[in-house]
C-alpha positions in Angstrom: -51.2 40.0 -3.6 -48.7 40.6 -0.6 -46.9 38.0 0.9 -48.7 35.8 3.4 -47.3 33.2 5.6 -49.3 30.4 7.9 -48.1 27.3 9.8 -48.0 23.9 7.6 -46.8 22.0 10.5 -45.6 22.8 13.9 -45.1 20.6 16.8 -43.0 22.3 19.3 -41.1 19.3 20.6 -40.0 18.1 17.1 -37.3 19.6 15.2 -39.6 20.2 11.3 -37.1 20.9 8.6 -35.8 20.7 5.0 -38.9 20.8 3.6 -40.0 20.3 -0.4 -43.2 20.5 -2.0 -44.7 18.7 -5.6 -47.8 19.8 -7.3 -49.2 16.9 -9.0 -51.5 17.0 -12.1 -54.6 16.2 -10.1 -54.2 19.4 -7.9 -52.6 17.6 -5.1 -49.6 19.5 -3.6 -47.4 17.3 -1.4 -45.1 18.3 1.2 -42.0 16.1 2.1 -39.6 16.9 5.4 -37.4 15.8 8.0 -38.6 15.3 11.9 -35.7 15.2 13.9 -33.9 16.3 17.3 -32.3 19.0 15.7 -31.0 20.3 12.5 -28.3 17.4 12.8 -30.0 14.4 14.0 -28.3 12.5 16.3 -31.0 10.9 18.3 -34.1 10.2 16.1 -34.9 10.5 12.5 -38.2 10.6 10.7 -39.7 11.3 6.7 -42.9 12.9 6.3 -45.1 13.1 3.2 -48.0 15.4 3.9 -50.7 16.5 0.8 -53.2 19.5 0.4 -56.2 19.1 -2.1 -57.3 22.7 -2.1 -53.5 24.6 -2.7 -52.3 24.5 1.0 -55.0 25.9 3.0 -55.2 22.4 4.5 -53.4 19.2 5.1 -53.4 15.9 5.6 -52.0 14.0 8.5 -48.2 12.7 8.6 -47.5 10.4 6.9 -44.4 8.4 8.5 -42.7 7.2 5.5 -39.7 5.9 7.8 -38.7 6.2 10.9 -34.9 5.9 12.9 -34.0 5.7 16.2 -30.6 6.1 17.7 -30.0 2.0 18.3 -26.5 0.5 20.1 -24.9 3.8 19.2 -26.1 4.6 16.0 -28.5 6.3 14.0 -29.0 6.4 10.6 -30.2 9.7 9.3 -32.0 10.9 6.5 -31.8 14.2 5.2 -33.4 16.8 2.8 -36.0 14.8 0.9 -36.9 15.5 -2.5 -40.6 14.8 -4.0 -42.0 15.4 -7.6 -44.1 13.7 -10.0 -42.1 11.9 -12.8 -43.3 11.8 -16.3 -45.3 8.8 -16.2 -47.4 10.2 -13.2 -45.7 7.9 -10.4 -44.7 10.4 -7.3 -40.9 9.8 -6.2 -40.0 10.6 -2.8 -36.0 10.2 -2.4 -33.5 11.0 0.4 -29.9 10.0 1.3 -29.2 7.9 4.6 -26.0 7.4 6.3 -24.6 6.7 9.7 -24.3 9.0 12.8 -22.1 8.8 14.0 -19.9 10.0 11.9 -22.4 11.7 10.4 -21.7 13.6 6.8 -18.6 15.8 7.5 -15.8 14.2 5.1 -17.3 10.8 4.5 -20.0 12.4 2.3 -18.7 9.3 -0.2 -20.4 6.5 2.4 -24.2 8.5 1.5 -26.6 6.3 -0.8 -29.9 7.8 -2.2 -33.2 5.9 -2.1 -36.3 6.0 -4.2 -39.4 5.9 -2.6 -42.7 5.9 -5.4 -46.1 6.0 -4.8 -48.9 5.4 -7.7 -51.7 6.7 -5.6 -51.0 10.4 -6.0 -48.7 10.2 -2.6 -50.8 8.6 -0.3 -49.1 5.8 0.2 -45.5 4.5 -1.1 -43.7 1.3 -1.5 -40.7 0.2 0.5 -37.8 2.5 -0.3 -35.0 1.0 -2.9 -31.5 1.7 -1.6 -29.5 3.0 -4.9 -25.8 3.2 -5.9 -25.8 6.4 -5.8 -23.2 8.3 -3.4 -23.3 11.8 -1.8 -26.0 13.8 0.4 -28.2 17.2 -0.5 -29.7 15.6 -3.5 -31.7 17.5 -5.7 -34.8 16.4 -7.4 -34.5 13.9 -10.5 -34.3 15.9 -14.0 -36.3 13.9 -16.7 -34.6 14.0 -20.5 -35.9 14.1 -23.3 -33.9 11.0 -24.4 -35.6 8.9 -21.2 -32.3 9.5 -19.4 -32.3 10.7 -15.7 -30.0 13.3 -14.5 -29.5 13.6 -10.7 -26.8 16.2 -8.2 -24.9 15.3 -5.0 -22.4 16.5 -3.3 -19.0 14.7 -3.1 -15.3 15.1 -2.0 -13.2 14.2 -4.7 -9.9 12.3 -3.8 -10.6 13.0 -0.1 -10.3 16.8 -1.0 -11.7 19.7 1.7 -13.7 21.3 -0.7 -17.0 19.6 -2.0 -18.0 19.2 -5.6 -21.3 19.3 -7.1 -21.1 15.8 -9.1 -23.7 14.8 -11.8 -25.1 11.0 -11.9 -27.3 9.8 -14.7 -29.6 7.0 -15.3 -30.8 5.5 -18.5 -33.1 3.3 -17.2 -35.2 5.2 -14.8 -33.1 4.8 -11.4 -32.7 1.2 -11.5 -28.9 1.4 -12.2 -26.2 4.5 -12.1 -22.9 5.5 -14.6 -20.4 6.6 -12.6 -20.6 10.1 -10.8 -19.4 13.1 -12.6 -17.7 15.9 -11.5 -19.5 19.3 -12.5 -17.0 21.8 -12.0 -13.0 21.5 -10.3 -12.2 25.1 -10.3 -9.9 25.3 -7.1 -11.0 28.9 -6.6 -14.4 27.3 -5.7 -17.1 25.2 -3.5 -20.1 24.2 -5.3 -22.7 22.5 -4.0 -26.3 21.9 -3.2 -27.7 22.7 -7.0 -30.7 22.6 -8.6 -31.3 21.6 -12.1 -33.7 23.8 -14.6 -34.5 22.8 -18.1 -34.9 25.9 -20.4 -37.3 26.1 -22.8 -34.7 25.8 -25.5 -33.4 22.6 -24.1 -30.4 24.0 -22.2 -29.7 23.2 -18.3 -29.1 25.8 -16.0 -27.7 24.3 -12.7 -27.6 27.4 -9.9 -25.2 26.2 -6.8 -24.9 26.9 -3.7 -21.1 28.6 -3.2 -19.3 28.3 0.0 -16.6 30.8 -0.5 -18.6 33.5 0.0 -19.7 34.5 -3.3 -23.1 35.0 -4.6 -25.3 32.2 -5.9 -23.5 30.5 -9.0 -24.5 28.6 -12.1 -23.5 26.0 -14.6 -24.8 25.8 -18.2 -24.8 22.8 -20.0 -26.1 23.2 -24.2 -25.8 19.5 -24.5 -28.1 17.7 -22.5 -25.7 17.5 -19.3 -22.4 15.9 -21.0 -20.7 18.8 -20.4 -20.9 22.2 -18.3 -20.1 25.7 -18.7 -18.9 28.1 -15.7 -19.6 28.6 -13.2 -20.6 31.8 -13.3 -22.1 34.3 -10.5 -25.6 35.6 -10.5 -27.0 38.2 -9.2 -29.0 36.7 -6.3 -27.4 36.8 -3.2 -29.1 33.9 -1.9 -26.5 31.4 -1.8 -26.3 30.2 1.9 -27.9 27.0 1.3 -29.8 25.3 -1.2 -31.6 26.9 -4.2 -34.5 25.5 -5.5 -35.0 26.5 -8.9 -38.0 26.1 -11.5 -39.6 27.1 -14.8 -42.8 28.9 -14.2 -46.0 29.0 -16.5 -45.3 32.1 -17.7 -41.7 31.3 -18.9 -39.9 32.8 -15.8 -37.3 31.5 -13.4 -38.4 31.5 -10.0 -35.6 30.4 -7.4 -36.1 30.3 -3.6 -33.6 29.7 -1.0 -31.5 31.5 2.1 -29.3 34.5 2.9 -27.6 35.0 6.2 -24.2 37.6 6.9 -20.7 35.3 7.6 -20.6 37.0 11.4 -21.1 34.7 14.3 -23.0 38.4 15.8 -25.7 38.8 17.3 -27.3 42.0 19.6 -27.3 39.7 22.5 -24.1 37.7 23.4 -24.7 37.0 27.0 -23.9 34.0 28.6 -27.1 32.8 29.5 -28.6 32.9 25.8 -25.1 31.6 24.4 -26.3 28.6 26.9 -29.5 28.3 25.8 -28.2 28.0 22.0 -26.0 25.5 23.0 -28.4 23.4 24.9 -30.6 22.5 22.2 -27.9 20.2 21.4 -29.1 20.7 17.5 -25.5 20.3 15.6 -23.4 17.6 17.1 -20.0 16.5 16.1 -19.2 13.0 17.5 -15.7 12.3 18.5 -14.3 8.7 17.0 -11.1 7.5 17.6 -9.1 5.3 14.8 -11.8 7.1 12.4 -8.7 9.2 9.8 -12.1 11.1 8.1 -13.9 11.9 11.2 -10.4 13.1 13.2 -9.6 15.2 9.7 -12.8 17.1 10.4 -12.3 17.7 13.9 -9.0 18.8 14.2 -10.6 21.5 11.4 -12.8 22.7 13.9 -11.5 26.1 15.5 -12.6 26.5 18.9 -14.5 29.7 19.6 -17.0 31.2 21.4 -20.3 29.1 20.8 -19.0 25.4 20.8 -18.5 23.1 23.5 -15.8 20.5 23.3 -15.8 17.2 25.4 -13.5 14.1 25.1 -16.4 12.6 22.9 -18.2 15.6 20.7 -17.8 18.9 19.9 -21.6 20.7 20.4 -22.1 23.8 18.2 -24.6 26.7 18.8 -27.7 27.3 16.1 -28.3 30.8 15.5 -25.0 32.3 15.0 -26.3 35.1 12.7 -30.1 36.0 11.6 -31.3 34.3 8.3 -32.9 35.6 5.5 -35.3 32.9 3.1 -35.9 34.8 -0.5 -37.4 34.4 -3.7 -35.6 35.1 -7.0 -37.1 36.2 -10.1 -35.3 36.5 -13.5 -36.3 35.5 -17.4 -34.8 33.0 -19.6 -32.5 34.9 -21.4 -31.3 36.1 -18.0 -30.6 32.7 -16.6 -28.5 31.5 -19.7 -26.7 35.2 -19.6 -22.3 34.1 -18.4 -22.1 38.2 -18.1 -23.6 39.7 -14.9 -24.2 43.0 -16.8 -26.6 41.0 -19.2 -28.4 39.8 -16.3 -31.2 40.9 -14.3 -33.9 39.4 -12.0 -36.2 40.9 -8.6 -35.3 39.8 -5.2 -38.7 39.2 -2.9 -38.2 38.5 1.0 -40.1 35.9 2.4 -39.4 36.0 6.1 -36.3 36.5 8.8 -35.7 34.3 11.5 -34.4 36.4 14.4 -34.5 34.2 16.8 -31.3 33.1 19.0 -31.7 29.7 17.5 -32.1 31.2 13.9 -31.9 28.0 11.2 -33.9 28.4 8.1 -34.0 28.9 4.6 -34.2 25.5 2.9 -37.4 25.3 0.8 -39.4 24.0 -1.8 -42.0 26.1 -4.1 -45.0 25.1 -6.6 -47.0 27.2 -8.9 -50.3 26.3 -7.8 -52.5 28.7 -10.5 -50.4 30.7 -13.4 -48.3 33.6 -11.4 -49.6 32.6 -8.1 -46.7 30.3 -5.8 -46.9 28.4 -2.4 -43.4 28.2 -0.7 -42.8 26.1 2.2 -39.9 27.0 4.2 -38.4 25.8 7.9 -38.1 28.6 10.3 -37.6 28.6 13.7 -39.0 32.2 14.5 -41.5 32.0 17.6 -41.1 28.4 18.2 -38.6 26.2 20.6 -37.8 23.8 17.4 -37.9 24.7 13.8 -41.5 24.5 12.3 -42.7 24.0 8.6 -44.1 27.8 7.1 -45.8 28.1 4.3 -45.5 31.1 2.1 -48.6 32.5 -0.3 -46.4 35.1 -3.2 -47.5 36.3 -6.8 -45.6 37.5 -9.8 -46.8 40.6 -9.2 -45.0 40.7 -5.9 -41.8 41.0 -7.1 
């Protein structure tokens, strides 16, 4: 079957992003995202929990889980929700919150997660409960065989520039936290954003986003998460945001996630599109005096072409460079191979967002019937704001 895409949600004067999808064991598939003003949100902050009952063809209304507005100054914003269905059938909806300003950029430590569950198949949830938990890009919680819980964030340890995938676990099902633990402190790299898989063998493959430029990476763990091998590179190239990674039916890995060239390029650089970018106001920096963290990052900041710098923010242009969203296909034995020459795996594009406010590429993926997957993706493409896409893709694709 090739590739088909259609619209899960689009409503052009809503920035639609960070979207993730659950398939439950009734059928249901729910979608969870972010409505915001832009792909930073700085004025207004919404989560939405949508569900299909015949494999995304259609969809239910929003449903506003929460809902943020900017208030005496501040806002607090939630960002890339994760929703599954834990072992005991309750749906958990999580997110982390924190405060804009500053926002997340080197206070990444003042992040908390909170659970949302829902024991109606997602059609409702109870109030959220605000965890210990610090850091922001969560991924999804990883159920143990030993009833433990093993959850990612990012972190800056000791202050440091570079972030740090860090590992959290709970043995008594996200009430209370152990300390976070760092993953990986090779200098020579930036991990982040990851996304657990447990193999069929009862290993743990964590694949990481990498900062420095390298392709997707990974961490094995052989003893239930205690400790981590790597990281090593793969051979997906995938690696500019977050990877979501799964175990399909028939015993493949399937990981989805974006690509996009380090060149602030595009075929048109005029003025008047380079003010157009900037106008949608959709990554802002605030400015705050007496804040050490917040002046840190901004003095980082190298002007340039596409950013506008006032006394109080700096405001940065979307769509820099044109993005890429793929899937990733490789087998077990692939996925727990250190050596790239032992690896291999099929690359499948799912779309290209072209447009001069190009942000995309963070997605979610279920395997609706055995070899047959539904992606959702946020694109911006032909609209003013980014829109939920949805993405129909078989094995036989690849």
């Amino acid at each position: 079957m090739p590739v088909t895409k259609f619209t899960i949600s689009r409503d052009d004067s809503v920035y639609e992003c960070f979207p993730h999808l659950c398939r439950t064991k009734s059928g249901r598939i729910l979608v969870a995202y972010r409505e915001s003003n832009g792909h930073v949100a700085s004025e207004y902050c919404r989560l939405i929990v949508r569900y299909s009952d015949d494999a995304g063809h259609t969809w239910s209304d929003r449903n506003v889980v929460i809902d943020e507005s900017l208030s005496d100054g501040v806002l607090t914003t939630w960002n890339c929700p994760k929703i599954q269905q834990l072992e005991d059938g309750r749906i958990l909806l999580l997110s982390e919150s924190l405060p804009w300003p500053p926002g997340e950029w080197h206070v990444e430590h003042t992040a908390r997660v909170s659970l949302w569950f829902s024991d109606d198949d997602g059609s409702t949830f109870d109030p959220p409960r605000q965890t210990t938990v610090p850091g922001i890009c969560p991924d999804q919680i990883t159920e143990m065989p030993d009833g433990r819980w093993l959850f990612l964030t990012n972190l800056r340890i000791d202050g440091a520039d570079r972030l740090t995938q860090v590992l959290h676990v709970s043995h008594d099902k996200g009430v209370t936290w152990d300390d976070p633990q760092p993953m990986n402190l090779n200098p020579d790299h930036e991990l982040d954003e990851g996304s657990i898989v447990r193999m069929p063998g009862g290993e743990l493959v964590s694949y990481e986003r990498e900062d420095l430029g390298r392709p997707l990476q990974k961490l094995i763990s052989k003893d239930g998460g205690l400790s981590w091998e790597g990281p090593y590179s793969t051979l997906n190239p995938a690696a500019i945001g977050m990877p979501i990674a799964g175990l399909t039916q028939d015993g493949f890995i399937v990981i989805t996630g974006r690509y996009g060239l380090r060149s602030n390029w595009r075929v048109d650089m005029s003025e008047e599109t380079l003010q157009k970018r900037l106008a949608k106001r959709t990554i802002v920096i605030p400015k705050i005096k007496g804040h050490p963290e917040n002046e840190h990052f901004v003095a980082s900041i190298q002007p340039r072409r596409g950013t506008v710098e006032t006394d109080d923010e700096i405001v940065m242009a979307a769509g820099g460079t044109s993005v890429h969203t793929f899937a990733f296909l490789e087998p077990v034995d692939s996925a727990l191979s250190p050596d790239l020459a032992d690896q291999k795996g099929l690359l499948l594009p799912l779309d290209l967002d072209n447009s001069p406010f190009a942000d995309s590429g963070y997605t979610g993926w279920v395997e609706y019937e055995r070899g047959k997957f539904l992606c959702a993706n946020y694109i911006n493409d032909d609209a003013p704001l980014a829109q939920i896409r949805g993405y129909r893709f078989g094995l036989d694709d690849f």
